[in-house]
Structure formats: C-alpha cells, structure tokens
C-alpha positions as CSV (number, residue, x, y, z in Angstrom):
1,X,45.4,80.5,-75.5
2,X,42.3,81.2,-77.6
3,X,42.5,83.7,-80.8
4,X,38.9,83.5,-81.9
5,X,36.2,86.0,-81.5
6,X,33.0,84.7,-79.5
7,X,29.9,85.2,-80.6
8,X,29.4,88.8,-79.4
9,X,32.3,89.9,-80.3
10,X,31.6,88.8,-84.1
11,X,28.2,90.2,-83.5
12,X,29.7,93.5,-82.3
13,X,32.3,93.7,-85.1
14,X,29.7,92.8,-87.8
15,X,27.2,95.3,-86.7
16,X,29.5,98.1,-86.1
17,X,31.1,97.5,-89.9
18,X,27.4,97.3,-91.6
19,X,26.0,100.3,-89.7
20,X,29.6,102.3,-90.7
21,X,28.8,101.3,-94.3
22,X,25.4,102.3,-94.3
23,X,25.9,105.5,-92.3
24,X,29.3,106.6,-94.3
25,X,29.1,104.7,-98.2
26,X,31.3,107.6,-99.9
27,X,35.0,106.8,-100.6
28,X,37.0,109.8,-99.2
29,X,36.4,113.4,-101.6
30,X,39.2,114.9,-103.2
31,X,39.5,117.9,-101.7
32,X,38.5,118.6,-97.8
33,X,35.4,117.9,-96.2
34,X,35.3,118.1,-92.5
35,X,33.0,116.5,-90.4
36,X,29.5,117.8,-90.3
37,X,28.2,118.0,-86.4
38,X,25.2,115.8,-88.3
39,X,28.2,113.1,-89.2
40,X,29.6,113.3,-85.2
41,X,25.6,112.4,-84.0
42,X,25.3,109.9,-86.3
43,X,28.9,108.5,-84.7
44,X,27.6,108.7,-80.9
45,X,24.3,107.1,-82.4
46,X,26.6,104.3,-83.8
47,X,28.5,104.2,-79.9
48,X,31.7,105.1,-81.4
49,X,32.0,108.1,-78.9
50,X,31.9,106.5,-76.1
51,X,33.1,102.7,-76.6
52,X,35.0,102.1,-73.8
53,X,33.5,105.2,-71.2
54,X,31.6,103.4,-68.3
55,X,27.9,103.0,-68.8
56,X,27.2,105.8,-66.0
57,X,27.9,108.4,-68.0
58,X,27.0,107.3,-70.9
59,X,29.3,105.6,-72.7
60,X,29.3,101.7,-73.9
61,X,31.4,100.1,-70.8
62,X,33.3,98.2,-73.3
63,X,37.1,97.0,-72.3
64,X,40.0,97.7,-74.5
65,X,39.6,94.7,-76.6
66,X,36.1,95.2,-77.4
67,X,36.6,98.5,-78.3
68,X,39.4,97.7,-80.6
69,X,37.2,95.2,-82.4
70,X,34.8,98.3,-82.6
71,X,37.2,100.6,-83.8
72,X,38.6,98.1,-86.5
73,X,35.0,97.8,-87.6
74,X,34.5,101.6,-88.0
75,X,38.3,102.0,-89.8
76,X,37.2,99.3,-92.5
77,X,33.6,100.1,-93.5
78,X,34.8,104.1,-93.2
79,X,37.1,104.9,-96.1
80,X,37.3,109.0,-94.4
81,X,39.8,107.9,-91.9
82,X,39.9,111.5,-91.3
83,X,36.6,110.7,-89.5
84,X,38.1,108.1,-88.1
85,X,40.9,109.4,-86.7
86,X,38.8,112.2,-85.5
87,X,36.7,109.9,-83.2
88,X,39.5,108.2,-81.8
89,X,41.4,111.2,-80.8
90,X,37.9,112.4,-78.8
91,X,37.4,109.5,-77.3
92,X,41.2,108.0,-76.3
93,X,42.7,110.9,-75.7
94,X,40.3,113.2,-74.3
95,X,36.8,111.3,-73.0
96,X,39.3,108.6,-71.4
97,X,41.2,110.8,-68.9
98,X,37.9,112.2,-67.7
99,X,36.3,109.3,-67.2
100,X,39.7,107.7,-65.5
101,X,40.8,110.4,-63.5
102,X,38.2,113.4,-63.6
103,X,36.0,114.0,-60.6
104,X,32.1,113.2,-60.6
105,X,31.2,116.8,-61.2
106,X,33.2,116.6,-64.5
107,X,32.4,113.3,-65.4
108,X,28.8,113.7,-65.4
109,X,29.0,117.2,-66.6
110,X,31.1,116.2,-70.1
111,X,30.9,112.6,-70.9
112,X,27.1,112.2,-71.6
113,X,27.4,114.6,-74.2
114,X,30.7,113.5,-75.3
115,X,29.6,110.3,-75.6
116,X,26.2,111.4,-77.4
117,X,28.2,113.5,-80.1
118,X,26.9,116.6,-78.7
119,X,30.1,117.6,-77.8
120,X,33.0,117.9,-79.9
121,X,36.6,117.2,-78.0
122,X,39.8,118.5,-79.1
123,X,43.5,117.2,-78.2
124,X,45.6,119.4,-77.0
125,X,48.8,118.5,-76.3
126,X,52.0,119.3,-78.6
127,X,53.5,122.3,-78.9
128,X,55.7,123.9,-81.0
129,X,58.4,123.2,-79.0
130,X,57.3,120.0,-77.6
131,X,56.3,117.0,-79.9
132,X,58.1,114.0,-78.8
133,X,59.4,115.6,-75.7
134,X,56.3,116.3,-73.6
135,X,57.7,117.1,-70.6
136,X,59.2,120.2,-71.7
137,X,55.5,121.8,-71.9
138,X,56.0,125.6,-72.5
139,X,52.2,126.4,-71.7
140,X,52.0,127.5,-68.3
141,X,48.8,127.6,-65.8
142,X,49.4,129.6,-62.4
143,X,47.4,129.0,-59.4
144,X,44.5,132.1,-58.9
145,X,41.7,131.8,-56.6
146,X,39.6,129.4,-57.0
147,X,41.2,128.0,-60.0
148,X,44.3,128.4,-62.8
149,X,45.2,130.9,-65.0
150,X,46.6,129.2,-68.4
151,X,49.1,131.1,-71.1
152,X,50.4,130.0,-74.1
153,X,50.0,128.3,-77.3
154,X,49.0,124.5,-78.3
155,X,50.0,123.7,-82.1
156,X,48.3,120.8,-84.1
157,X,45.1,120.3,-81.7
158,X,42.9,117.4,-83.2
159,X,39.5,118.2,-83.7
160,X,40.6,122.1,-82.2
161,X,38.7,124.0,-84.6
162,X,35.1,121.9,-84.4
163,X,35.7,121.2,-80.3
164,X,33.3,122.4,-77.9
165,X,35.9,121.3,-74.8
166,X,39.7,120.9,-75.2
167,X,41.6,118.4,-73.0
168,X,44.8,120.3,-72.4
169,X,48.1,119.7,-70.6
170,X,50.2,122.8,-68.7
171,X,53.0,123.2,-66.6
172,X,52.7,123.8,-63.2
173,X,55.7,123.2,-61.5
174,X,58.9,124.3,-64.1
175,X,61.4,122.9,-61.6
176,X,59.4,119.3,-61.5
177,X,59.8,118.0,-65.1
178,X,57.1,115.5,-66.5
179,X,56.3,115.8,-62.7
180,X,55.3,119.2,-62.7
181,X,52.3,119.0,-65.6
182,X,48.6,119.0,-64.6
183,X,45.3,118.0,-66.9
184,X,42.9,120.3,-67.5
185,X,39.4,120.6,-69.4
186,X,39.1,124.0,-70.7
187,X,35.5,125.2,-72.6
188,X,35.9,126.7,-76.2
189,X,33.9,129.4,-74.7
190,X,36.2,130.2,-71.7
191,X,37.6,133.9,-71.8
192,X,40.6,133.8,-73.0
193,X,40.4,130.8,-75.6
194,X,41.3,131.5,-79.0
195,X,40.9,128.5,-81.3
196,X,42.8,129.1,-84.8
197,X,42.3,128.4,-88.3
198,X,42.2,124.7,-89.6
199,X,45.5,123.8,-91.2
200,X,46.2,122.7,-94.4
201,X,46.9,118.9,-94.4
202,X,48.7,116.0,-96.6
203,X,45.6,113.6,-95.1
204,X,42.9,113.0,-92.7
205,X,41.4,115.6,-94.6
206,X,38.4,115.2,-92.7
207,X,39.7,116.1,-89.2
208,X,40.2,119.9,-88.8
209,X,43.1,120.3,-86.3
210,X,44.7,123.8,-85.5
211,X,46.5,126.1,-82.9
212,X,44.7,127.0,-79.6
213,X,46.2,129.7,-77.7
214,X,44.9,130.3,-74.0
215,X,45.4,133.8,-73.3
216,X,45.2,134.6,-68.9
217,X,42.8,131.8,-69.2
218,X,41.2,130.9,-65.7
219,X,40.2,127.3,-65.7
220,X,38.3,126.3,-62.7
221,X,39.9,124.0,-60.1
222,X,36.7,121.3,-60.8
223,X,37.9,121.1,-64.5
224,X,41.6,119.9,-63.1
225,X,41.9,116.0,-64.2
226,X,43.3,114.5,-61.6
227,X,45.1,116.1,-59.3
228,X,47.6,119.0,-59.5
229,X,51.2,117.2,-60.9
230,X,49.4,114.2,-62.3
231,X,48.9,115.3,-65.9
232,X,52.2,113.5,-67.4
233,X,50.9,110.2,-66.2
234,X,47.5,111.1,-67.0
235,X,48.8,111.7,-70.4
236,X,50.6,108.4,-70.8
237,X,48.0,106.6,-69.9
238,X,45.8,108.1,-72.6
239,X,48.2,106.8,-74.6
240,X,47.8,103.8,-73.8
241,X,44.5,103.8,-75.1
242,X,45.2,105.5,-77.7
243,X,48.5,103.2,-79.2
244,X,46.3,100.5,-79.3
245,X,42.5,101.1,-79.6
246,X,43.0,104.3,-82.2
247,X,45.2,102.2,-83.9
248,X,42.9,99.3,-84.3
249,X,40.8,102.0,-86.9
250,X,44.4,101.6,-89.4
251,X,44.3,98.2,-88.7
252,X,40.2,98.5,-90.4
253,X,42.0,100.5,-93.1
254,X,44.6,97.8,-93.9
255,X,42.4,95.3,-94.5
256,X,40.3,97.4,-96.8
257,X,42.8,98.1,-99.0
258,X,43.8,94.5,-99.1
259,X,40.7,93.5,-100.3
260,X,40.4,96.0,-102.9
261,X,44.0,95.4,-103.8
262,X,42.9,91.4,-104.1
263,X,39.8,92.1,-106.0
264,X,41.8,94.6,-108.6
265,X,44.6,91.6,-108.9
266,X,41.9,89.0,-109.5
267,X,39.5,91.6,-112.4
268,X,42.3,93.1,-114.4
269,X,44.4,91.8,-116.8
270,X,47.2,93.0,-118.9
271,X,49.5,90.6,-121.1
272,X,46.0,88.8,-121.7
273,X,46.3,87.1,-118.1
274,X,45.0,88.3,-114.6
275,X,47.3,90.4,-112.7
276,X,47.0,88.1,-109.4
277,X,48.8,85.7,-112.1
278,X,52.2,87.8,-111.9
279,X,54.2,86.6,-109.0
280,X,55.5,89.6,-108.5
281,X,51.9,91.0,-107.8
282,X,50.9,87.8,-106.0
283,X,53.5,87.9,-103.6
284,X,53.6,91.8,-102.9
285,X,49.6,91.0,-101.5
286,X,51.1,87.7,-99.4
287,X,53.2,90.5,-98.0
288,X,50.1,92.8,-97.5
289,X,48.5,90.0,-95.5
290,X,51.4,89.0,-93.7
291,X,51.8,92.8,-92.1
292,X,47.7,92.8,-91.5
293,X,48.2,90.0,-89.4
294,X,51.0,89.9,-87.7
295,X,50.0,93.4,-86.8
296,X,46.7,92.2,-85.7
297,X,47.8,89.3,-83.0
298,X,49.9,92.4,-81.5
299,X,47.1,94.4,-80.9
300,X,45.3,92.5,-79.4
301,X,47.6,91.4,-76.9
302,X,47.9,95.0,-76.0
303,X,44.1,95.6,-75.5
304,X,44.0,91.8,-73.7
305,X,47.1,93.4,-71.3
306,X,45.0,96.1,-70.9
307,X,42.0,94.1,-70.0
308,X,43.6,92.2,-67.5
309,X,44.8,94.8,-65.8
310,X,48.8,93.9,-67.0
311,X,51.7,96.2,-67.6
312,X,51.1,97.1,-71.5
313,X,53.6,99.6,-72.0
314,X,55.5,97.1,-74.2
315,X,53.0,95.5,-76.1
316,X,51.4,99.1,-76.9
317,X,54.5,100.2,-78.5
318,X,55.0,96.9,-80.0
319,X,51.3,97.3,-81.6
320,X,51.8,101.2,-82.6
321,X,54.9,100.5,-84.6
322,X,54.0,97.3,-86.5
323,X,50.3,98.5,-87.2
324,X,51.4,102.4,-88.0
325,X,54.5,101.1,-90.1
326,X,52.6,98.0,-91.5
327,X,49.1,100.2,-92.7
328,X,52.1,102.8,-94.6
329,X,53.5,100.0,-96.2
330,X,50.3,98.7,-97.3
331,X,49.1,101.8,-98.8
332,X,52.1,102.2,-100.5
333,X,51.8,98.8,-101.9
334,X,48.3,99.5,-103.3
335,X,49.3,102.3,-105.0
336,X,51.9,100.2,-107.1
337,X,49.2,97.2,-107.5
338,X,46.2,99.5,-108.8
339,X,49.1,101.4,-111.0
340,X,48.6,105.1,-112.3
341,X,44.6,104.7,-111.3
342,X,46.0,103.7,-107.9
343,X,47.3,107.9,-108.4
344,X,44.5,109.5,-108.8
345,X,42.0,110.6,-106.1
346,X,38.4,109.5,-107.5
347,X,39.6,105.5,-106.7
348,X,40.4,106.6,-103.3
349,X,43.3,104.5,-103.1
350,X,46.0,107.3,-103.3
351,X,43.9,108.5,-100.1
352,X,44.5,105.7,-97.9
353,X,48.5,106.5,-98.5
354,X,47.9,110.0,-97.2
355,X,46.2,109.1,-94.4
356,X,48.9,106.3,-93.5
357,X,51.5,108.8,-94.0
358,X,51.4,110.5,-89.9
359,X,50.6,107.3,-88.3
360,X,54.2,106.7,-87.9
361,X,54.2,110.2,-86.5
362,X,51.3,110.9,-83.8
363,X,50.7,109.3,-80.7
364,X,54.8,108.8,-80.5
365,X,56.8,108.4,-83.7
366,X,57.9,105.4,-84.9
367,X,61.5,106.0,-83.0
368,X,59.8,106.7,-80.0
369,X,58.2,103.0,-80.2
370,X,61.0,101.7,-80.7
371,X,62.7,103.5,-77.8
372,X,60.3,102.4,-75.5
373,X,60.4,98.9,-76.5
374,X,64.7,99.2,-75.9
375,X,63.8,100.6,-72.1
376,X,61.1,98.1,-71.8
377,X,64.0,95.2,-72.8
378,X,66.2,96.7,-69.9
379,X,68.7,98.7,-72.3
C-alpha cells in the first residue's frame, strides 16, 4: 500500500496551485462577483475544464485520482470557491456524461469547447419537487419526429445563467421510475429555453445558478446521452465523479484555512502570550488537521476505486460525508480562532464558512451519504 505522491503527481499538484495563485490572488469580495467568461478561459487555459475528459476531445486524459489532486490544487490556491465549485459542476457533472456516454457527434461537437472554456455548462437536475428524490423528475420530454419535445421547469441549475449548453435529465417513461429518465444536452439557444434570473445566495457567490424552464422544447435525438431510459444511471454515475473529484476542491479549501488558522495562532497574542499557547486553541487546530486528513485518505480511496475500475459507491459516500461535514466544521472553527475579525468579510474567513455551508447539501445531503453507506453495509 503506498500513500505518497510520485513525482508527477507532486509536479501536477504544485503547478496547478502556483498557476491558481497567480491567475486568481484576490480573497473572495464581499458582495457578488460572478465569473467573467475572461476568468472561465483562463480556467480551460489552466486544464481545469477538462481534467479528466479524454485527450480526443480535448480534455487532459487524467484518471480520477489525478484529477482530484488537480482539483485540491485549484480549491487551495483559489479562495472564490464559488469559482470553484463552478468548474467542478461543468466538468463532473455535465462534460463527464458526454464524454462517457454521448455519441461521437456530441462528443466532438461540445467537449473541445467545453474543455477550452469556450463553453459554459450548466447542471440541471433538481427540481422543485425533486432534490434528494431524483427519480420522481416532473420535467417531462415526449418523443416528436426526429427528436424530443421537453416541458417543465429545473430549479437551482449551477452555472444556468452563464451556460451556453445545459446537461438536463427528463422523464420519459412515468410508469418506469428512475428507469424511465433519459439525458439530454439542450443549447441555451434552443426555442423554447428560458434561463432565469441568478438567485440570491448565502455562498459560492461566484457561481450564478437559477431556474431553467424548457417550454415545448425539441431536443434532437443526437443530443440524447446515452440511450433513451439510461439517464438515472447516467446520473449516478456523474455522481460519482462528482462525490469525490468536486469534493477534492473543499478538501483544497480545508487546508487553506488551516494554515491561515495556524499562522493567526502562532502571530497573535493576547494575555501577553501567543494564541497557539492556549490549549484550548491548540487543540481545536489538532482537530482541524485530524478532519483534513482523515478526510483526505478517504478520497483518495474513492478516486483509486475509481481508477481501478472497482465498485466506489461506498467509498464515494464515505468521502462526500467526511470531506463535506469535515470542511463545515473547519470553517466554523476558523471563525472562533480568528475571533470577531474571523466575522467580517474583508479577512475572507467568514467566507469559507458560507461556502462550506451547502456542501453537506448538493451532490446528496449528508443523510443521503449516510443512507448509502447503510445499503452499501447490507442494512
């Protein structure tokens, strides 16, 4: 069993980090900034976009472990996790299924510029009705000639307002549950696509995300991922991906906040001694560490499952919940170490707990994780 990086994966997570740091040097701003279409070329310059998309079309040809290493890199030299965040949803959870599962026409047709940060892709997914429950999808797509006709309304679509394409999920077959959903890629520009106002966030201020409603919306049958039916497992294995690999960016984040929380413990004083000197600050930062790295040796067994072609299922929720609920905690903690400055926004630190805050809520909530794990242990 070997837990050290080789030389090119120190090489790739050193670059990635010092490029991030060059290309994004700001702490977070205190009130919303999304991404500039300047800041998403810069990302595909960096090969953020397109980490793990084959070379073909593309992308970096990077396996899942690689890519998390990448990821981590980006999440702790970029203090907007909003950008972050942003990038991982395009790539996971929409880039992914095309390049898994789309035909050649669609691969070659999306991915170069997906992976080039050309194109902007948006998430769409939940609905109003269906967060955890995504089999009950009330957005329906009917077969037409030539193609599908999509109706209804996706709620909370990362990246929907900027996105040039949106990876979206529809029921095709009411009386076949999580059997009867199909994967489509639908064009901003389609008739019928009406892509709504950004919403107004707690964090990752940076991402916009908003409703899209497809109204008698005809989708081609060569934008269909997969085949007709195959859009709930299409979707979970996007999440697969995404539990682990998007994850790896709050991982980058936890260990950024460490290190400031360290530095702050070790420069300021009160009671005329440093404040590492207080046990009761010392021994809140051991707890920091221990959550950073017990959290770390879980992702990476998930992205090493992956790689080896394994059944990750309970090593991806394992990794979700302890890095979602460990990067929280942590945040929370730096708060209460950097005190009322750790409160307000110019130190950034108050930033890092809003952006923690619905990590224990996308990609599968925090009860979800743990539901999987129970099915996963046979109960």
């Amino acid at each position: 069993m070997e837990f050290a990086w080789d030389d090119r994966q120190r090489d790739l997570y050193d670059q990635t980090l010092a490029s991030v740091q060059k290309s994004f040097p700001d702490d977070p701003p205190a009130t919303a900034s999304f991404f500039t279409r300047d800041d998403w070329r810069t990302l595909g310059d960096l090969g953020v976009l397109g980490a793990c998309v084959p070379e073909t079309y593309g992308g970096g040809g990077l396996g899942a472990l690689d890519t998390a290493l990448m990821t981590e890199a980006f999440g702790r030299g970029c203090a907007n996790t909003g950008l972050v965040f942003a990038a991982g949803a395009h790539l996971f959870a929409c880039a992914m299924p095309i390049a898994e599962f789309g035909g050649e026409k669609l691969r070659f047709g999306t991915l170069p510029g997906l992976c080039s940060g050309e194109l902007v892709a948006g998430n769409a997914m939940t609905e109003r009705g269906a967060g955890s429950d995504v089999a009950r999808l009330a957005v329906r797509a009917e077969r037409a000639p030539g193609g599908w006709v999509l109706n209804g309304e996706k709620s909370f679509v990362s990246n929907g307002p900027a996105a040039d394409i949106y990876v979206t999920y529809a029921t095709t077959d009411p009386a076949a549950g999580h059997l009867g959903i199909t994967a489509f890629v639908v064009e901003r520009d389609a008739d019928g696509v009406h892509a709504g106002e950004p919403l107004d966030k707690m964090g990752l201020l940076q991402c916009p995300a908003g409703t899209v409603r497809f109204t008698d919306c005809l989708v081609p049958d060569e934008q269909v991922i997969g085949e007709p039916g195959q859009g709930g497992w299409i979707f979970q294995q996007s999440m697969g991906w995404e539990r682990s690999c998007l994850f790896a960016g709050y991982l980058g984040l936890a260990d950024r906040i460490l290190g400031r929380c360290v530095d702050h413990a070790r420069d300021r004083r009160q009671f005329d001694q440093r404040l590492a000197s207080f046990q009761a600050v010392s021994h809140r930062l051991a707890e920091m560490k221990l959550r950073v790295e017990s959290a770390r040796l879980l992702l990476y067994r998930a992205c090493w499952e992956m790689d080896r072609g394994g059944r990750p299922t309970m090593f991806t929720a394992l990794s979700k919940l302890a890095v979602s609920e460990g990067a929280l905690a942590c945040a929370l903690d730096a708060v209460r170490v950097f005190g009322g400055r750790g409160y307000l926004r110019p130190d950034g630190v108050e930033a890092a707990l809003r952006d923690t805050v619905p990590s224990v809520i996308f990609s599968g909530t925090s009860d979800v994780q743990r539901e999987l794990i129970a099915r996963e242990l046979g109960l």
